[in-house]
C-alpha positions in Angstrom: 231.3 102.4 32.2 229.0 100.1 30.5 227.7 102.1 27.2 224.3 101.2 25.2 223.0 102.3 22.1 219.2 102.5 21.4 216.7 103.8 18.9 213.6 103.1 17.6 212.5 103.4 13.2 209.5 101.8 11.7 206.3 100.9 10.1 203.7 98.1 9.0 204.0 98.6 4.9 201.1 97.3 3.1 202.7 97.5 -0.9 198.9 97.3 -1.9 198.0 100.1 0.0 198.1 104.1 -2.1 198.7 105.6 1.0 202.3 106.7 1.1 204.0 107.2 4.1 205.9 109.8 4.4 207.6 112.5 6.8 204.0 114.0 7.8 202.7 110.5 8.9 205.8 110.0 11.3 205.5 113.4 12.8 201.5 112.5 13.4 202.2 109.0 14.6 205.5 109.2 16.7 208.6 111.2 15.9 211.0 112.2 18.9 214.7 113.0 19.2 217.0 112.0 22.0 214.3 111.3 24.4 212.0 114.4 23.4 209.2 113.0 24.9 210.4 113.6 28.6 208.4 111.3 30.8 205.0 110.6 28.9 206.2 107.6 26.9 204.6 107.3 23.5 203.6 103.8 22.2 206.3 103.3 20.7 209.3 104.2 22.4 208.2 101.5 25.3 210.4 99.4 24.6 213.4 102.3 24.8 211.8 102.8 28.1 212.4 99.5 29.2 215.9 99.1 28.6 216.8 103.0 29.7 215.6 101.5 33.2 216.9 98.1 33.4 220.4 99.9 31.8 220.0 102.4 34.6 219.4 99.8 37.3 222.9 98.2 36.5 224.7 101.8 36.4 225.2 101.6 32.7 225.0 104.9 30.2 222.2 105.3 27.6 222.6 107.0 24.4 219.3 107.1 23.1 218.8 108.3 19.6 215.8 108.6 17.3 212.3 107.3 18.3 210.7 107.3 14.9 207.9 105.1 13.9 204.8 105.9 11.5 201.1 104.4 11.3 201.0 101.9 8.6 200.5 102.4 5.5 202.5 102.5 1.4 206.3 102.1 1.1 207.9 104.7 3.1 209.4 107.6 0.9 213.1 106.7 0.4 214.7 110.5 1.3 212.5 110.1 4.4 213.6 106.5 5.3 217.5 107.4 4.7 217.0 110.4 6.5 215.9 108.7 9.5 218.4 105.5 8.6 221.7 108.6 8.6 220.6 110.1 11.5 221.0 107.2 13.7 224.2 105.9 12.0 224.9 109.6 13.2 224.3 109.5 16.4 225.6 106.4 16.5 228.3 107.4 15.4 228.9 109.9 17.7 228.4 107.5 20.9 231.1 105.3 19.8 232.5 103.0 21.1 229.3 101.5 22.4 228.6 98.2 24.5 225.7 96.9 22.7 223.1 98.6 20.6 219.5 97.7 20.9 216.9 98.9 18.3 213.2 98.9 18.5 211.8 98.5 14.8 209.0 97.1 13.4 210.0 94.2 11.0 208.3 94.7 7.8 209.4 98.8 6.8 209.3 98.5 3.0 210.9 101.7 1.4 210.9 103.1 -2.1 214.4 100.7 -2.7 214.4 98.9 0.4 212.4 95.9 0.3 214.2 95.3 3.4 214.5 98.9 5.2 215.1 97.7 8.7 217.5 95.0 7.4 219.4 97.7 5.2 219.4 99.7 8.9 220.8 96.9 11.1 223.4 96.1 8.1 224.8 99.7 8.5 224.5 99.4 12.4 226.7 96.4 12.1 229.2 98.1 9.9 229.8 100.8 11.8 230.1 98.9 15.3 231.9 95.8 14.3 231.5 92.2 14.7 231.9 92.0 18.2 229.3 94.0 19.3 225.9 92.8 20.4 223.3 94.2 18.4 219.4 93.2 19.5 216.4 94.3 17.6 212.7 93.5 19.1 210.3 93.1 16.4 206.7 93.3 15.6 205.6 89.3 15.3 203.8 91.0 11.5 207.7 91.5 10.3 209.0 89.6 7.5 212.2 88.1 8.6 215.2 87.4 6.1 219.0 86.9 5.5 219.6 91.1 6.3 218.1 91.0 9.7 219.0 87.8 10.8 222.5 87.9 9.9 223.0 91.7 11.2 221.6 91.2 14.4 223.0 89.0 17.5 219.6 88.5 18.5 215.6 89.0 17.2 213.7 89.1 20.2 209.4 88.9 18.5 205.9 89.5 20.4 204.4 86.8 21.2 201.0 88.1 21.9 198.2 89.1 19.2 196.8 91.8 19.8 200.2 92.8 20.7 199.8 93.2 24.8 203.5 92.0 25.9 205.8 94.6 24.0 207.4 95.8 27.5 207.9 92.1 28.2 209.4 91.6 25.1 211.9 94.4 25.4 213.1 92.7 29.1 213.3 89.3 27.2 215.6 91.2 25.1 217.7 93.0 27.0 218.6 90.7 29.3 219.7 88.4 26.4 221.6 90.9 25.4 222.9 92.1 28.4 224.0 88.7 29.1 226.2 88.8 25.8 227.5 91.7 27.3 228.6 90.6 30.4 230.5 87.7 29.3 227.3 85.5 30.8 226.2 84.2 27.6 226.6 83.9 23.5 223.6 84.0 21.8 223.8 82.4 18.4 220.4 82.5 16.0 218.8 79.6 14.3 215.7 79.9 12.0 213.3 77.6 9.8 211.1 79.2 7.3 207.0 77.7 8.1 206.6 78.3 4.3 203.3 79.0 5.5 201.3 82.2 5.0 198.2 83.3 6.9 196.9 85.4 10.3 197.2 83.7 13.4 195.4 85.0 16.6 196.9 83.9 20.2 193.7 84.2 21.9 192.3 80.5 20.8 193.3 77.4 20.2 195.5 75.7 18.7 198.0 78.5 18.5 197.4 79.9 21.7 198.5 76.1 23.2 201.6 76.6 20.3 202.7 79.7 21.7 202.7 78.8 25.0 204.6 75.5 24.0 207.3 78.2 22.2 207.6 80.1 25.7 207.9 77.0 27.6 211.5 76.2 25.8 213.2 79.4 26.9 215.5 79.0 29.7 216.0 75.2 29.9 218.7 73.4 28.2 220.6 76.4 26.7 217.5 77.7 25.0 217.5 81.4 25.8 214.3 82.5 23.2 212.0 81.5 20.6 209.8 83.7 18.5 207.1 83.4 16.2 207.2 85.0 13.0 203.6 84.8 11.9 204.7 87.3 9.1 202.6 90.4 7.6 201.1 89.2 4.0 200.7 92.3 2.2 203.8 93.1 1.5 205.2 91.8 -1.7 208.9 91.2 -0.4 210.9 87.8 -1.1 210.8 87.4 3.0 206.7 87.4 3.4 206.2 84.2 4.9 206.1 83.0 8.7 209.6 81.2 10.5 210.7 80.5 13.6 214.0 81.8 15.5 215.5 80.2 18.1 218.2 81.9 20.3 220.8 79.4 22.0 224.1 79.9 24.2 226.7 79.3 21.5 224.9 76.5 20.3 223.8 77.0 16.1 223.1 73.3 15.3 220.5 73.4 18.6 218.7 76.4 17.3 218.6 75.2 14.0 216.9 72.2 15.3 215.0 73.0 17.7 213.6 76.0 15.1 213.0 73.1 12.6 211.3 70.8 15.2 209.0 74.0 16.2 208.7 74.9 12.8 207.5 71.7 11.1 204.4 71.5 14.1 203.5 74.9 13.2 203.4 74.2 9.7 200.9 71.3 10.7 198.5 73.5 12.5 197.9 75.9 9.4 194.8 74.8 9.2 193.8 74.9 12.6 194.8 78.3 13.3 193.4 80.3 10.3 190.6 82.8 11.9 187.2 81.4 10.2 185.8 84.6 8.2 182.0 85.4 7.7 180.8 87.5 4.2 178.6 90.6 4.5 175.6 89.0 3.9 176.2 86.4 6.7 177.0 89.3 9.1 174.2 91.1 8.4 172.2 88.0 8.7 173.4 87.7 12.4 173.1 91.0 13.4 169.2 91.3 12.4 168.6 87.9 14.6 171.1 89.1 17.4 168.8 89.4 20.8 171.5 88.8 23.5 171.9 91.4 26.4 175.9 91.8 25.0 176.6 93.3 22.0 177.7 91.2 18.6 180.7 92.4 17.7 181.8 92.7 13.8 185.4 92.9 13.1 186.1 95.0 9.9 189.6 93.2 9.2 189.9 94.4 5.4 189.8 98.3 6.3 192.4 97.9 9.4 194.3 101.1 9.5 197.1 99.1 11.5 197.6 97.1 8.1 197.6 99.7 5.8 194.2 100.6 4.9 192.8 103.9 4.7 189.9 103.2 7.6 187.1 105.0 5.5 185.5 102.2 4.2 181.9 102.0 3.9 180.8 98.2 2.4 179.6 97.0 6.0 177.4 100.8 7.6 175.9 100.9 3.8 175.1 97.1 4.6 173.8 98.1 7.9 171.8 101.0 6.7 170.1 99.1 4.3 169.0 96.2 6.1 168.0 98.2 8.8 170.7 97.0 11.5 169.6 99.5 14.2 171.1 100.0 17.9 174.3 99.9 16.4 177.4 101.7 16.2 180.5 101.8 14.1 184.3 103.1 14.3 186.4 104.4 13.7 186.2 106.4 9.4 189.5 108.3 9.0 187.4 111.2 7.6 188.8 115.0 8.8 186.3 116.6 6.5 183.3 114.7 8.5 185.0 115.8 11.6 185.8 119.5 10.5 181.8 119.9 9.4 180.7 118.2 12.5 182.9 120.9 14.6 181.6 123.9 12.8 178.1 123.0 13.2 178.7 121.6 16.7 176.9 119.4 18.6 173.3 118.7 18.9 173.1 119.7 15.5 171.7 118.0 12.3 173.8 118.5 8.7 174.0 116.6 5.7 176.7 114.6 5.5 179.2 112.7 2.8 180.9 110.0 4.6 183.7 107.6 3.8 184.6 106.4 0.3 187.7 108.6 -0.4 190.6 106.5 -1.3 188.8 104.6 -4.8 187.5 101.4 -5.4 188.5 99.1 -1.7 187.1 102.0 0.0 183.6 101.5 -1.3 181.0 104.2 -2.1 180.7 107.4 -0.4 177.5 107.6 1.6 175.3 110.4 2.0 173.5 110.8 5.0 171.5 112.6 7.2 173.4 113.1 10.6 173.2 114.2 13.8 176.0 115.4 15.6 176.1 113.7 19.1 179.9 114.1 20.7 183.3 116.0 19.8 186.5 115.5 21.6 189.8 117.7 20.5 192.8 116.0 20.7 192.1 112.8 21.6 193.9 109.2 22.7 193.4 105.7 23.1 194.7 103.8 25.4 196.3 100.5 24.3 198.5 97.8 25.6 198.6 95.2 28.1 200.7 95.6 31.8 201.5 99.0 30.8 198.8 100.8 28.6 199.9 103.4 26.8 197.5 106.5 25.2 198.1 106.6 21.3 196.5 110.0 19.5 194.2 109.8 17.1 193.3 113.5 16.8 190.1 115.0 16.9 187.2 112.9 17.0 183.5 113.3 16.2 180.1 111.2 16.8 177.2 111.3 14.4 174.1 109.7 14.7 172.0 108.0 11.4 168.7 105.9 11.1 169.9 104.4 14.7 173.4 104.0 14.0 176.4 105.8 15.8 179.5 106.9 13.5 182.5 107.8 14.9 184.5 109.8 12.9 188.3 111.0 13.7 191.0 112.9 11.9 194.4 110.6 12.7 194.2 107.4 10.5 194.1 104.7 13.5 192.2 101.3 13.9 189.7 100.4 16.8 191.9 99.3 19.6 190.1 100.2 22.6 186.9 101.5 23.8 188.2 105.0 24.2 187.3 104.6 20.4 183.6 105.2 21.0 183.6 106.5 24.9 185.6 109.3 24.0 183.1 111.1 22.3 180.2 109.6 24.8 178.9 106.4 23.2 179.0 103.6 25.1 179.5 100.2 23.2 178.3 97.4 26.0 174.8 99.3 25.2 174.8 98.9 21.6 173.0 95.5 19.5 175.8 95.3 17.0 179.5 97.3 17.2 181.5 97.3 14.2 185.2 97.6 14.9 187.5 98.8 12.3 190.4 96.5 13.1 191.9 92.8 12.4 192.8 91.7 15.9 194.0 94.3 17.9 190.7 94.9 19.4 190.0 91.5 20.9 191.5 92.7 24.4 189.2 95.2 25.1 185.8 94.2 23.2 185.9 90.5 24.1 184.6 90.9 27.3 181.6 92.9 26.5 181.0 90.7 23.5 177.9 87.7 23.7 179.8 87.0 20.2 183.1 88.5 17.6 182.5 87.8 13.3 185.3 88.8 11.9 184.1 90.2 8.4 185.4 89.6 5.3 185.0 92.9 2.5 187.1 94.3 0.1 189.7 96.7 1.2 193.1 96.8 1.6 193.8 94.0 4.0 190.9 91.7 2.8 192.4 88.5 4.3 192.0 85.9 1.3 195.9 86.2 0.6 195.1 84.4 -2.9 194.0 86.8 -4.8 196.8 89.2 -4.0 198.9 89.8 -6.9 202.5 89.2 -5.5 205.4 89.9 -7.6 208.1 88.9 -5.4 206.9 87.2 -2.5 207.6 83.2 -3.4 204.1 81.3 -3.9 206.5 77.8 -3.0 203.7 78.3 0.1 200.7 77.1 1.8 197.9 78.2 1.0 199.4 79.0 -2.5 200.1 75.1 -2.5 198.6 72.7 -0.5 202.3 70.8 1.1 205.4 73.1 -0.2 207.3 70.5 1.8 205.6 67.5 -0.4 208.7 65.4 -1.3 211.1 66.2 1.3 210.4 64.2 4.6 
């Protein structure tokens, strides 16, 4: 019988951030063993999900092994990422000999030593099964792609979508390439250009929306079985941070290569195109004081996005509001569990003095002190997130203050604004509200677009602030745009 191999081991590391991530934060983001989580599927194990059922539908075995993946945050601690890293090779291991292993990981896990973590995983993977076996790895379309990971794996199989709505697609796209290698249908061979090209590129406008779709277009004809996008995640200092393109073929290198070039090169020419256009505080607030449109403006908080690293407690836009006098509005979500804790002791309907935010130093601006009301608590609570197949992420317990006109949603599980769930949970509704502030870069487009007359996306300081410039990179090559204006000046 047909035998597969699959596990999941990851995390979004920001090398700016002071957060370190270690065995507690995988624990309270997703940590399972051997399929643990029975049938409610967390996040992240959907694409292990995917292929137990397709693998299933053909009569094949599953050995599924660790599902371990962490909110993003520092460099993971390096007894915690070889822990996890042994334990698979273990398992592994143990299942030998396998048909084909397929690994769900995130694409840009930076240990303490491992500038490369998921690499260093799929190099081990591959010395332990050989050179024959087909290994596949779906990846976060954030991941910073280099020799370990592309040399490792038969195939890297990327979302497409940001925000990320398609990871079950994704996972079919993948196993079915793989499968295909399996079953003697196919040979998938990788080629890849690097963009040199560094920046943040949303799907949902023009002109990468038109690129993307162009990219999708090419799979399936002419021996081109996929092509991702590496847009690349910019805070982390690694010598892969940068955007490429990989083209899978059947058997066919020099295509890929070309085909990855020809792609390449014409997203290379859209850099300028595709960069999201950012608006300062004092613009925002500008906006939000003239806003009179029966939807709500909606403020994107990119620089204090908990799925890039940041610690989500960041106060530089509510202080803004508060002292302008932005009213009717409502903000979310702080990472604050001592807000939340007070706000539960003194439960709700009641009225407390209340230091909010400001925690993690400088990027996370000045703590505020305010007089609150407490308006809605919710234990225990989820988000729901995803595309086809949403899925409810935790985010623990939550709790809703009201100041000078201005709802604060508080929670005690560092996660960014994905959904609505993020204010309805604890009874706020944000298609009321004059101005919603959103702690997240992108991921929240889905849900608050269509109850948005209007999105800024805000630039502050914080931990993700988007001006890639001024970040002080030690290893990551600056032989890119924006860094320089044509890295490729001299070649064509």
């Amino acid at each position: 019988m047909t035998r597969i191999f699959t596990a999941t081991l990851g995390t979004e590391t920001n090398t700016f951030s002071a957060l370190p991530t270690g065995m507690q934060l995988f624990e309270e983001t997703c940590l399972f063993r051997k399929r643990s989580y029975g049938d409610t599927v967390p996040l992240f194990g959907a694409p292990l999900a995917v292929w137990r059922r397709l693998a299933e539908a053909k009569g094949w075995e599953v050995v599924e092994s660790l599902c371990a993946f962490a909110m993003p945050a520092g460099r993971t601690v390096k007894a915690v990422y070889e822990g996890f890293r042994d334990e698979i090779l273990a398992d592994l291991a143990a299942a030998l000999p396998v048909d084909a292993v397929l690994l769900s990981l995130h694409g840009a896990m930076v240990a303490e030593g491992y500038d490369d973590a998921e690499g260093d995983l799929l190099a081990h993977v591959r010395r332990l099964v050989g050179p024959q076996v087909p290994i596949g790895a779906e990846l976060d379309l954030h991941g910073n792609v280099g020799p370990q990971k592309l040399e490792n794996a038969t195939a890297l199989v990327l979302f497409k979508e940001y925000p990320h709505i398609d990871i079950p697609e994704r996972a079919e796209d993948l196993f079915h390439l793989i499968a295909g290698a399996v079953e003697g249908r196919t040979r998938p061979v990788m080629g890849w250009f690097d963009c040199r090209t560094v920046g943040i590129f949303h799907t949902t406008r023009q002109p990468m929306r038109g690129f993307v779709d162009k990219c999708a277009a090419r799979e399936g004809k002419d021996g081109v079985l996929s092509v991702s996008v590496v847009h690349g995640f910019p805070w982390a200092d690694v010598e892969d941070m940068g955007s490429k393109i990989i083209v899978v073929t059947d058997g066919d290198r020099a295509k890929a290569e070309r085909l990855a070039e020809e792609l390449g090169m014409e997203f290379f020419r859209l850099r300028e195109e595709t960069q999201p256009r950012y608006t300062s505080l004092d613009q925002a607030m500008a906006r939000a004081l003239q806003h009179n449109q029966p939807k709500p403006l909606v403020l994107a908080d990119v620089s204090d996005n908990a799925g890039g690293g940041a610690a989500s407690d960041s106060t530089f836009i509510l202080k803004a509001m508060l002292e302008k006098g932005v009213a009717e509005g409502a903000i979310g979500m702080f990472w604050d569990p001592m807000a939340v804790r007070l706000a539960f002791e003194a439960g709700e309907g009641a009225t407390l003095d209340l230091r909010l935010g400001g925690k993690l130093g400088p990027l996370s601006g000045p703590p505020l002190d305010l007089r609150a009301k407490v308006t809605g608590l919710r234990r225990d609570a989820s988000v729901t997130f995803g595309g086809r197949d949403k899925i409810a992420l935790p985010v623990g317990d939550m709790a809703a203050f009201e100041a000078a006109g201005i709802a604060i949603v508080c929670n005690t599980l560092r996660s960014q604004c994905k959904s609505l769930d993020c204010f309805t949970n604890v009874g706020i509704d944000p298609a009321t509200k004059k101005v919603v502030v959103v702690k997240s870069m992108q991921h929240f487009h889905a849900a608050y677009a269509p109850i948005a007359s209007e999105i800024l996306y805000v630039a502050v300081p914080g931990s993700v602030a988007p001006d890639v410039r001024a970040l002080p990179y030690r290893k990551a090559s600056r032989a890119q745009w924006p860094f320089i204006a044509d890295p490729f000046a001299g070649e064509r």
